[in-house]
C-alpha distance (Angstrom), angle and dihedral (degrees) to the residues before:
residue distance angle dihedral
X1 . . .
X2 3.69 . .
X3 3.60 91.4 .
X4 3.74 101.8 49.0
X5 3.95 84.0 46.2
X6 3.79 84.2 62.5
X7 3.35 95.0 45.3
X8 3.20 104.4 60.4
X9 3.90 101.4 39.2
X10 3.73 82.3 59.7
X11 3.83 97.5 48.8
X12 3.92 88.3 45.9
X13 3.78 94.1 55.9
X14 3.54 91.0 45.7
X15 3.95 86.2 48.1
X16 3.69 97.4 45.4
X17 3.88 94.9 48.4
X18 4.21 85.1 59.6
X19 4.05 89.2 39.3
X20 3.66 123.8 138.9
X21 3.65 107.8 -177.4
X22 4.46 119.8 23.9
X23 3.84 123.9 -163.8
X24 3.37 134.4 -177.3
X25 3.81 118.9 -162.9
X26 3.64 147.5 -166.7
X27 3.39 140.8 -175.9
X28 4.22 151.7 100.8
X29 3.65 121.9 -48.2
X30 4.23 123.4 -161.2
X31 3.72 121.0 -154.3
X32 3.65 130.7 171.3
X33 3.58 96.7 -146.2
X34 3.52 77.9 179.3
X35 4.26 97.1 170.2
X36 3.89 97.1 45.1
X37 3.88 78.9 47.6
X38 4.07 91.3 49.9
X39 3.95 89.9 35.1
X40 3.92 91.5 58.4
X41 3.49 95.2 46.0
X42 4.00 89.1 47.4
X43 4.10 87.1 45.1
X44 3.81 85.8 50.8
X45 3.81 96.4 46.4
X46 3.71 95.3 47.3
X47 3.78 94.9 49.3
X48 4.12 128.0 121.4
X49 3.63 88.7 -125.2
X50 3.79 142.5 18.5
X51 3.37 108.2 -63.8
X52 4.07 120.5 -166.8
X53 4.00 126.0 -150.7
X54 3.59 107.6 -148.5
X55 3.77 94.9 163.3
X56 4.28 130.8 28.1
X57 3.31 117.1 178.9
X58 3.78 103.4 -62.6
X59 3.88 124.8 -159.4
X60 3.95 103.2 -96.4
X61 3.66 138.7 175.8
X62 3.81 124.2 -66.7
X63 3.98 131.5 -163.4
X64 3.54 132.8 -148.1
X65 3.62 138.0 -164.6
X66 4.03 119.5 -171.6
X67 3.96 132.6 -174.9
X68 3.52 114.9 -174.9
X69 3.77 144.2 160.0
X70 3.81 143.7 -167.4
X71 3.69 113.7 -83.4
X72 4.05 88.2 174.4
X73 3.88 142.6 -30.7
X74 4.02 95.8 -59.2
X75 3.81 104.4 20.9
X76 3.84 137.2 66.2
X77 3.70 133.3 -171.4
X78 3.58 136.6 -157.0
X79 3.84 149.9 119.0
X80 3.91 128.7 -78.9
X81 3.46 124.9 -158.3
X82 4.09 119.0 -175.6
X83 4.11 136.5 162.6
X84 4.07 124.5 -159.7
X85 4.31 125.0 -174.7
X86 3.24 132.2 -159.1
X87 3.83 135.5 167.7
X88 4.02 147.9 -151.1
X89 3.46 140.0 -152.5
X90 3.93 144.7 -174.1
X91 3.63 120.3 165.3
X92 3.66 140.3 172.8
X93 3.89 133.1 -155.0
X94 3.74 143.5 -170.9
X95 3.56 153.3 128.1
X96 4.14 89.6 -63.1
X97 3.51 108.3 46.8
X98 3.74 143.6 -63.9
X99 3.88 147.3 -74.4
X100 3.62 123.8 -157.1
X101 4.30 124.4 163.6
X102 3.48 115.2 -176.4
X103 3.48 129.6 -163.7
X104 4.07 119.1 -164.1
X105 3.71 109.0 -171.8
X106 3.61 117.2 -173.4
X107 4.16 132.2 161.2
X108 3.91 131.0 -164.0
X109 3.87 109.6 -158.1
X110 3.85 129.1 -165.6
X111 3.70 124.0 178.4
X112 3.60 142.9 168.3
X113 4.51 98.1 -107.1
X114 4.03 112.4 -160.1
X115 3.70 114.4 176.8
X116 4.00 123.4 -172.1
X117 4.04 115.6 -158.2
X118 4.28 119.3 -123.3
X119 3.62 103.1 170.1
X120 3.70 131.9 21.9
X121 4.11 125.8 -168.7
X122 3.90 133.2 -169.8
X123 4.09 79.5 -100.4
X124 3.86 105.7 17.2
X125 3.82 154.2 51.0
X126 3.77 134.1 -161.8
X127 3.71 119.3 -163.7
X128 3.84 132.7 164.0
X129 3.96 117.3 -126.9
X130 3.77 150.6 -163.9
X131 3.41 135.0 -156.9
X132 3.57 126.2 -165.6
X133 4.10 127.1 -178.8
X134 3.60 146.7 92.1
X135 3.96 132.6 -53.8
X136 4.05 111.2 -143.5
X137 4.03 108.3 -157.6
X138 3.60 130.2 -164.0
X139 3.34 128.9 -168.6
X140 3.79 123.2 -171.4
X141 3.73 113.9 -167.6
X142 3.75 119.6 -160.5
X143 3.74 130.2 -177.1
X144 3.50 121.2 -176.9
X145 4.07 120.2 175.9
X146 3.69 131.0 163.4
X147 3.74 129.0 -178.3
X148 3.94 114.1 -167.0
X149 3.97 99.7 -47.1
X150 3.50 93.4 -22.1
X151 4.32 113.1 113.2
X152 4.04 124.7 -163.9
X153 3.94 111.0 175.4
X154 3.81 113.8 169.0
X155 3.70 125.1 173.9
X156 4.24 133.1 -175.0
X157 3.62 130.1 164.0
X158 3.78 123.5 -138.4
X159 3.86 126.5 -153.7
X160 4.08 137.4 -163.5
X161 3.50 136.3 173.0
X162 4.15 118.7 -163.5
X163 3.88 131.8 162.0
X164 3.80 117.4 -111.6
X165 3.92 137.4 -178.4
X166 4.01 136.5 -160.6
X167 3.55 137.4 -155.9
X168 3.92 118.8 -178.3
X169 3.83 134.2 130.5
X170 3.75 118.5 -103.9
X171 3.79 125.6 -155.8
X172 4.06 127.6 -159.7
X173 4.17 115.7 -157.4
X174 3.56 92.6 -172.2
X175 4.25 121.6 -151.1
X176 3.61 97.5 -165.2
X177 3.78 130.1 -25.8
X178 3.45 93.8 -77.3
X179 3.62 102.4 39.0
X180 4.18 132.2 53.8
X181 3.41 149.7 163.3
X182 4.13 118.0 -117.7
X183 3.69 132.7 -147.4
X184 4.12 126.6 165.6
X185 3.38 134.5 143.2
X186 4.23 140.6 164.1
X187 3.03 147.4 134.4
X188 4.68 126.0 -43.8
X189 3.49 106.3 -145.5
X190 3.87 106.1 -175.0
X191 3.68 137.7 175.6
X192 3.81 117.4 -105.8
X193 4.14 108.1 -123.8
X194 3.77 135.5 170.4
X195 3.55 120.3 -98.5
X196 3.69 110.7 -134.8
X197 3.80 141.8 175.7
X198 3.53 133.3 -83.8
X199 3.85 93.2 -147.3
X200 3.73 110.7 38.1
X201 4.10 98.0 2.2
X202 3.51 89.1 -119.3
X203 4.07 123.3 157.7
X204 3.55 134.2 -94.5
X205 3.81 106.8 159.1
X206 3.47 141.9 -52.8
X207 4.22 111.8 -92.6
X208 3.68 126.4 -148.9
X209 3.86 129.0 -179.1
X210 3.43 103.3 -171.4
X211 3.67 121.1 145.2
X212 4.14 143.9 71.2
X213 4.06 129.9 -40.8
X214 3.68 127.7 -169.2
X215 3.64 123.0 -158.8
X216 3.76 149.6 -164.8
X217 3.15 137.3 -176.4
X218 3.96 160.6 137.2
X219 3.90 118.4 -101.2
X220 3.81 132.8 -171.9
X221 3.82 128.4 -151.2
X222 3.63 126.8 -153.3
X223 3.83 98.5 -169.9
X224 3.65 120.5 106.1
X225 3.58 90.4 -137.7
């Protein structure tokens, strides 16, 4: 993981330096997460005591970061880089003490973004694109549990690495020549991996962010025409 980390913050500097076109985006990201989902519910279910979920993996925001150029007339290039959170929680409280398991889910993305152009106005352009890269998870796992003035905090961190691809259509509104409004969004198909431990590669569960992102953002072109 650590290598293809390095990798690609290399081949994005090199890509940015050469970059035509930057964007910076925003905007809401929907997974299904749906076995972290079923594997909390299980946890819950299987538990001495009563646990509570206050919290299961919620949409959340994501952020983007592209640098592309012009490969020819109609289609552009570049490299995307993007990173999404989101969170769990099950607690339990009484009289005696407290139980609280977290679960911090985050992912940093990078991909290689092509875009091909279908319809051009005076002040806009529509294009279709794919994306196609690698989604880094992380999943910190916290347990925290007191019992009168006892205290039991544990913490371990989980890692995967899986391919994914997107499809969408992007649109540009464009200001001036230099400066534009972005909008794309589509479908994140990704691979479903194990999550396993930094210190003994054990298993948590396997993640999977497939699902649909919407985006928005502000772009800047350094192309005279």
């Amino acid at each position: 993981m650590k290598k293809v980390i390095i990798f690609s913050f290399l081949f994005f500097i090199l890509q940015s330096a050469f970059a035509q076109e930057i964007i910076f985006s925003t905007g809401i990201s929907m997974h299904s997460l749906k076995k972290l989902k079923n594997f909390q519910n299980n946890y819950i279910n299987n538990a001495v005591v009563t646990l509570k979920s206050t919290q299961s993996f919620p949409p959340f925001l994501q952020y983007s970061f592209l640098a592309r150029m012009r490969v020819s007339e109609n289609l552009k290039a570049g490299i995307s880089v993007y990173q999404t959170s989101t969170a769990a929680r099950s607690t339990y409280e009484d009289y005696s003490g407290k139980l609280e398991v977290d679960q911090s889910l985050r992912c940093i993305g990078t991909g290689i973004y092509t875009s091909y152009l279908i319809n051009k106005t005076p002040k806009g352009k529509i294009s279709v694109y794919a994306n196609l890269g690698v989604d880094l998870s992380t999943l910190d796992l916290a347990i925290n549990a007191r019992v009168f003035d006892a205290v039991d905090n544990s913490k371990e961190t989980f890692h995967a690495t899986s391919l994914m691809a997107e499809i969408g259509i992007e649109y540009q509104h464009f200001f001036s020549k230099q400066f534009f409004l972005h909008i794309n969004g589509g479908p994140h198909i990704s691979q479903e991996k194990m999550l396993k431990s930094d210190s003994d590669h054990s298993e948590w569960e396997k993640v999977n962010w497939t699902g649909f992102k919407l985006m928005a953002g502000i772009g800047f072109n350094f192309t005279r025409n």
